[in-house]
C-alpha positions as CSV (number, residue, x, y, z in Angstrom):
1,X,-3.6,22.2,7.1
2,X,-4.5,18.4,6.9
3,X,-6.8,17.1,3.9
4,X,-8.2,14.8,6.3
5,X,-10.9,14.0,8.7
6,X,-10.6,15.2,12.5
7,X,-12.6,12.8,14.3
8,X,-13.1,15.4,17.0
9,X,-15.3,17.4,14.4
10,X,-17.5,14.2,13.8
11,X,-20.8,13.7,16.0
12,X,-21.1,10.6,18.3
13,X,-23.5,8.8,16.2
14,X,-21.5,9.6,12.8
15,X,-18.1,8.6,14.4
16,X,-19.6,5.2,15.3
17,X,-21.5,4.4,11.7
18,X,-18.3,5.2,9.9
19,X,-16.1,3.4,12.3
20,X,-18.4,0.0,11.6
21,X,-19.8,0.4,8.0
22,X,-17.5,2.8,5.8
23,X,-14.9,0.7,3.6
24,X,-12.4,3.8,4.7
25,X,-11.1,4.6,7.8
26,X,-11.8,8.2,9.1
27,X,-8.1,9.0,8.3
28,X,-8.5,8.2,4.6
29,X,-11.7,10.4,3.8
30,X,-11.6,14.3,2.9
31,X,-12.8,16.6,5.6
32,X,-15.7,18.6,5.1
33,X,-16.7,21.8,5.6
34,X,-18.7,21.7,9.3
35,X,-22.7,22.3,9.0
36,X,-24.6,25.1,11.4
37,X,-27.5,27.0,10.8
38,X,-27.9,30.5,12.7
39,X,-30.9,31.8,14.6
40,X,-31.1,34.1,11.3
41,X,-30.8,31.4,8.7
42,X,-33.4,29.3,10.9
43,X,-35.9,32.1,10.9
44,X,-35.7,33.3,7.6
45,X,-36.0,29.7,6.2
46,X,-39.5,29.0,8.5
47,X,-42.0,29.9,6.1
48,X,-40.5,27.9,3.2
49,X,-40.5,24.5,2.2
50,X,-39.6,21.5,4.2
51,X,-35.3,22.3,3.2
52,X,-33.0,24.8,4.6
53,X,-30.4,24.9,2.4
54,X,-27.7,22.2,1.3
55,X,-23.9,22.4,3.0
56,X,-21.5,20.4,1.0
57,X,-21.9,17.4,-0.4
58,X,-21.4,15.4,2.9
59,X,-24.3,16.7,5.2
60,X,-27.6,18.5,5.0
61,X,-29.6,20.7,7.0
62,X,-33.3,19.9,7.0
63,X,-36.7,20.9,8.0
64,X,-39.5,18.4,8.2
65,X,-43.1,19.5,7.6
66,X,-43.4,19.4,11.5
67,X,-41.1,22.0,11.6
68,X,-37.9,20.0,13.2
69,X,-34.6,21.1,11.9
70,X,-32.3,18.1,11.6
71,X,-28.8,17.6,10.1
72,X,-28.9,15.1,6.9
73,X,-25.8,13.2,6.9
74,X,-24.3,11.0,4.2
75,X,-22.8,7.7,5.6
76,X,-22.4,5.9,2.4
77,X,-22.6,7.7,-1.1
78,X,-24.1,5.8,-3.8
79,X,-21.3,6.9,-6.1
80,X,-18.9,5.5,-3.9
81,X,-20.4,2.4,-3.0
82,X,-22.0,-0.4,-4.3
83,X,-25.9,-0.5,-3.7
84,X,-25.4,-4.2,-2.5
85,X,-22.7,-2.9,0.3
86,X,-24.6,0.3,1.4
87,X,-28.2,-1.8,1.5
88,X,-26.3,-4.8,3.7
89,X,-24.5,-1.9,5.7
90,X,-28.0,0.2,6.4
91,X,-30.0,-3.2,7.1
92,X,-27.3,-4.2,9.5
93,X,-27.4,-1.0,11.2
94,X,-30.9,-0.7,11.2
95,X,-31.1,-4.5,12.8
96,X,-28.8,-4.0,15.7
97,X,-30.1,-0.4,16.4
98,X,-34.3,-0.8,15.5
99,X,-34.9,2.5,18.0
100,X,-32.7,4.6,15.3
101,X,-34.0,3.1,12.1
102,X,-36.9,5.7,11.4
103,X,-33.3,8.3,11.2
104,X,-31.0,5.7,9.0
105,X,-32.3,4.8,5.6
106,X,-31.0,4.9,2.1
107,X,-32.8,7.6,-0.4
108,X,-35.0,6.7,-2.9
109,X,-34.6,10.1,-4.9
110,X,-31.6,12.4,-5.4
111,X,-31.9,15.5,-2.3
112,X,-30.2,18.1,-2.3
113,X,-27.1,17.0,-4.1
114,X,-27.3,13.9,-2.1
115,X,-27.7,10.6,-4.9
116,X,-30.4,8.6,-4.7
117,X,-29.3,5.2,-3.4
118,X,-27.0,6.9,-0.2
119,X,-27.3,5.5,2.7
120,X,-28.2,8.5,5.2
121,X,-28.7,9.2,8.7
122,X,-30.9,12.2,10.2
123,X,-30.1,13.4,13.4
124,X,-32.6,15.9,15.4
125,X,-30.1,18.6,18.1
126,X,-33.1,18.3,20.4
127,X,-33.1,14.3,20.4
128,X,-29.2,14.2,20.9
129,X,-28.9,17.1,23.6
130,X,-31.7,14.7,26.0
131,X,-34.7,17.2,25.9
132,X,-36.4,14.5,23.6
133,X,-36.1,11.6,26.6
């Protein structure tokens, strides 16, 4: 077993931020675990505050006060990076992509393990499987 990153586990939209703005290529990070929330995790979690639960360090599953379940995930962790190259990194992103900039932001307070500072993006199934369009 390989201590790396598959890229085939990687969503679309994650594969293409970390392709243009991590300082590592995909090859060089450590894999982690994959994220998925069951019917019975979903269910049992709808009456409770905006979170589900956290996965790993690397990716979140959330629920907004809407009730949308989304998939945090951590493109640049402030303990990694510099807050100068994860703020230039997000702006850029959020400048060449302005329809995805209300989903790729950098946190002003620590989440769920996540460190205030990372630069995340928030991806909704229903907005990526077209029933959104």
């Amino acid at each position: 077993m390989t201590n790396k990153i598959d890229p085939s586990t990687l969503s679309g939209t994650e594969l293409l931020l970390r392709q243009r703005y991590a300082k590592h290529t995909l090859l060089q990070e450590s894999l982690q675990s994959p994220v998925s929330a069951s019917n019975v995790e979903l269910l049992h979690t709808h009456k409770q505050a905006n979170k589900v639960s956290p996965v790993g360090s690397q990716e979140v599953i959330y629920k907004s006060a809407s009730g949308r379940t989304g998939v945090i995930t951590v493109l640049m962790d402030s303990t990694k990076y510099d807050d100068a190259d994860i703020t230039n990194a997000c702006a850029e992103f959020n400048n060449l992509h302005p329809e995805r900039m209300s989903n790729s932001y950098q946190l002003p307070c620590t989440y769920e393990g996540i460190q205030a500072g990372s630069w995340v993006f928030i991806e909704y199934p229903e907005e990526t499987n077209g029933s959104n369009k």
